[in-house]
C-alpha positions, 0 to 999 in steps of 0.5 A: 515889374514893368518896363526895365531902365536900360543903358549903355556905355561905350557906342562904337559899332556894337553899342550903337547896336544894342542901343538900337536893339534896346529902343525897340523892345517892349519891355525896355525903356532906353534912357541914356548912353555913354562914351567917352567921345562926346560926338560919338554918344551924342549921336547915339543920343540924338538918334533914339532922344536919350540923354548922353554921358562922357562918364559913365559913373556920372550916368550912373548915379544920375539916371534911374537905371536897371540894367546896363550893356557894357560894350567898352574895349575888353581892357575896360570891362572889369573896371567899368562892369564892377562899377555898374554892379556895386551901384545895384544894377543888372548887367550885360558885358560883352564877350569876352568877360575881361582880359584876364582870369582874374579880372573875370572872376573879380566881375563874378563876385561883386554880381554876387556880393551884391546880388544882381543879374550878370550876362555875358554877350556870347551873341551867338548862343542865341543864333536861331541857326546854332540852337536849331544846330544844338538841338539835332545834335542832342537828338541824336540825328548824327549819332556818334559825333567825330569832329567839329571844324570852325571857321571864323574868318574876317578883313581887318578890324580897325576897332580893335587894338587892345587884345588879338584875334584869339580873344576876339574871334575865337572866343566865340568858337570855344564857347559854341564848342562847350555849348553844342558838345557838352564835353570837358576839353581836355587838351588843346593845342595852338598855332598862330601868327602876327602878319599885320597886327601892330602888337597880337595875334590875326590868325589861329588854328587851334585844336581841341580834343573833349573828354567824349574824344571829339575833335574840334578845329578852329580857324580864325583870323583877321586877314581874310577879304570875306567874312566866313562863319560857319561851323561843320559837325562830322558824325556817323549819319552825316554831317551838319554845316552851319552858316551863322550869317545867312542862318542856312543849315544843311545836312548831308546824309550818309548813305552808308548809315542810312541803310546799314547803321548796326551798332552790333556791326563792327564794319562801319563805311562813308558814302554820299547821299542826300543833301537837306536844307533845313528851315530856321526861323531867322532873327536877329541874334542880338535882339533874342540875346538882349529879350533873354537878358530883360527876360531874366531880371524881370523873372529873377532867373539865370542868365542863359549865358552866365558869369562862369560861361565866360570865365570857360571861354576865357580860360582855354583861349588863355591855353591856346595863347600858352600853347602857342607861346611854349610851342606844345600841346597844353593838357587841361 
């Protein structure tokens, strides 16, 4: 297979990047954009010399198409992925997968009934600085891992008004989570509050317990005048802290462990010891992300981030709004 036809349909801040992500791929052939502000797709259009749409079905069944990123508000994704897919054509949706459970799994089954690539857009699988963080953990190099904390904080979006802070941001922690962990989560349990949202959540603490009894916290909200993202995993040998924006990853050593681990020992300690930083190659995450969704349809494998990955991701935010809703710990 050649280069692949590839659109996209709705160009706010992140369409316009995988518009620009796919112009720059060799194996991509960008051919047209929609959006239902006119303005707003023809500017994209005019940048990269592309056709542009208001309706994306029209796009649809004009253009010769292989693929197509979905980057529409959430409560259109289900509407908008199942049209593309029962016209045959590989798609990427952009976490999360939809609203609902339902509406996710209604996506799920028409890529499967009708045979075709669907990749959600959980971006920061394919972060350098999260992989290099998965594959140290899988090496064993914190031994026995206690807690994970993440931290996933922002100014205020004008962007986003159809869903809360939750299923926008946090979804991102619950699917690194799953990712790097690799354990069932077995319970969870939520705080969260609406301080200047019109009508959802703009802030969350959650916390997770997995089956391998680690704990995971995540804190996220839309009030913080700084962007922050960072994860930090917490083990016996140490403790790794993650930067998802600058891609730094440091490990801080116990020094404890470094010189007495004995797992025949019962006397375990914590002392403080070397400070490493550890060399990430840096790339663009959404530029590994869209190479790996080409690279599936060309090959006819499966997408890194699958279908049900992000029905995952979607059901325990679901839980954290529950807990939060009835004011308990939710057992899954």
């Amino acid at each position: 297979m050649s280069r692949l036809n590839v659109a996209v349909i709705g160009t706010g801040a992140m369409g316009r990047s995988h518009a620009r992500v796919y112009s720059e791929l060799k194996d991509a052939e960008l051919v047209a954009v929609c959006d239902a502000n006119k303005k707003t797709a023809q500017d994209v259009a005019d940048s990269y010399e592309v056709n542009s749409y208001t309706d994306y079905k029209e796009m649809l069944k004009k253009e010769k198409i292989d693929a197509v990123s979905v980057c529409v508000p959430t409560k259109f994704h289900k509407d908008v992925a199942v049209e593309v897919i029962r016209n045959k054509i590989n798609v990427l949706v952009e976490k999360p997968i939809a609203v609902t459970l339902e509406e996710a799994k209604e996506i799920i089954n028409e890529a499967d009934k009708n045979n075709v690539r669907l990749m959600v857009g959980h971006i920061e699988r394919f972060n350098p600085v999260v992989i290099e963080l998965k594959k140290r953990i899988a090496g064993n190099e914190l031994g026995k891992i206690y807690k994970v904390n993440c931290a996933r904080l922002s100014p205020f979006p004008q962007r986003v008004v159809d869903v809360g802070v939750i299923i926008d941001l946090a979804i991102h922690e619950i699917d690194i989570l799953r990712y790097i962990i690799n354990s069932k989560i077995t319970r969870v349990y939520a705080e969260t509050a609406r301080r200047i949202h019109s009508s959802h959540e703009d802030l969350l603490t959650g916390t997770l317990r997995f089956e391998n009894d680690i704990l995971g916290v995540i804190n996220t909200n839309w009030l913080t005048p700084k962007k922050v993202r960072e994860i930090t995993v917490t083990g016996e040998k140490g403790m790794f802290v993650a930067n998802y924006i600058t891609q730094e990853l440091y490990f801080y050593e116990n020094e404890f462990t470094r010189k007495n681990l004995d797992y025949n020992s019962n006397f375990m300690n914590v002392a403080e010891g070397k400070m490493k930083k550890i060399k990430i190659d840096k790339k663009e995450p959404l530029m590994v992300e869209l190479v790996a969704f080409i690279d599936c349809i060309k090959k006819n494998t499966e997408p890194i981030v699958k279908g049900q990955d992000g029905i995952e991701a979607l059901k325990i935010a679901e839980r954290f709004r529950q807990s939060a809703k009835e004011n308990k710990v939710i057992n899954l």
